[in-house]
C-alpha positions in Angstrom: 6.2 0.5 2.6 8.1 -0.5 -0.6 7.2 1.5 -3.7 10.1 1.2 -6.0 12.4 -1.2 -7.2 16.2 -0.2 -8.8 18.4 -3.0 -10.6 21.7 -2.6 -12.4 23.9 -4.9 -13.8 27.5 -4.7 -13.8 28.7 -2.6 -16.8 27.0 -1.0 -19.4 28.8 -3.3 -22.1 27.4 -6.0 -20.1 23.9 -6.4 -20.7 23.3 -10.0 -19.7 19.7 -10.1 -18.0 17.4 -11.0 -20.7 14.1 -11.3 -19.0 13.3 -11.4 -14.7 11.2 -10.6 -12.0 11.3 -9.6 -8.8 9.4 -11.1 -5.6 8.4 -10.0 -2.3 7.5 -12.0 1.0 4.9 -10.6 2.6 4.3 -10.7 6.4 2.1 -13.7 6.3 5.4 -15.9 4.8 3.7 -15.3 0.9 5.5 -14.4 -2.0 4.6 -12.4 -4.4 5.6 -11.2 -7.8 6.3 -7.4 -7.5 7.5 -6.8 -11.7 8.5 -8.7 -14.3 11.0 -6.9 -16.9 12.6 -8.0 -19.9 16.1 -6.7 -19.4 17.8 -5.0 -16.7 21.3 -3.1 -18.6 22.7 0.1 -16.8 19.9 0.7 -14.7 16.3 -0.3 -14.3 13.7 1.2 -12.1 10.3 -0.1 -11.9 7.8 1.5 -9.9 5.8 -1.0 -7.7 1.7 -0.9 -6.1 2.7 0.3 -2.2 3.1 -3.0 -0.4 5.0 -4.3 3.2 7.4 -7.0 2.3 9.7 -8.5 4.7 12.2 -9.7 2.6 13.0 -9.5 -1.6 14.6 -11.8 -4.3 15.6 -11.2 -7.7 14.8 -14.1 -9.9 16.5 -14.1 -13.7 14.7 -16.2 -16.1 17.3 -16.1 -18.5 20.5 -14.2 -19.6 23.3 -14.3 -22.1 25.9 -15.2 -19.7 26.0 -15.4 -15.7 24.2 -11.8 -14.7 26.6 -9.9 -12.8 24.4 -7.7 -10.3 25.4 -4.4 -9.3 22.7 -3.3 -7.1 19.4 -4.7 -6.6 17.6 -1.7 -4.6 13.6 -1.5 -2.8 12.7 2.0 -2.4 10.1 2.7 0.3 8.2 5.8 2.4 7.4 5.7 6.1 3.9 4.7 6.7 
């Protein structure tokens, strides 16, 4: 069961993500947006609502030059 999300971006003196958002797929083949953010720099953690996805994607709606991902992280507990 996911319940956190973790993004960071290259370098620290890179901070190209201006705004995103972050989906989920959900068992039935749905996806759905887990958190929108409007940067990601160092490090960004959201915390999300505890949900099942089956897979993730990282969608950047727009950035100062091309976003160089570090990590893109989904934090979960057993169930």
């Amino acid at each position: 069961m996911l319940v956190g999300i973790e993004t960071i971006e290259q370098g620290a003196e890179d901070e190209r993500v201006r705004s995103s958002f972050v989906e989920g797929k959900l068992a039935s083949g749905e996806w759905q947006t887990l958190c929108m953010g409007s940067g990601i720099g160092h490090k960004h953690t959201q915390p999300t609502a505890p949900l099942t996805v089956v897979e993730a994607r990282l969608n950047v709606l727009s950035s100062d030059d091309t976003p160089l991902i570090r990590r893109f992280a989904l934090f979960g507990k057993a169930v």
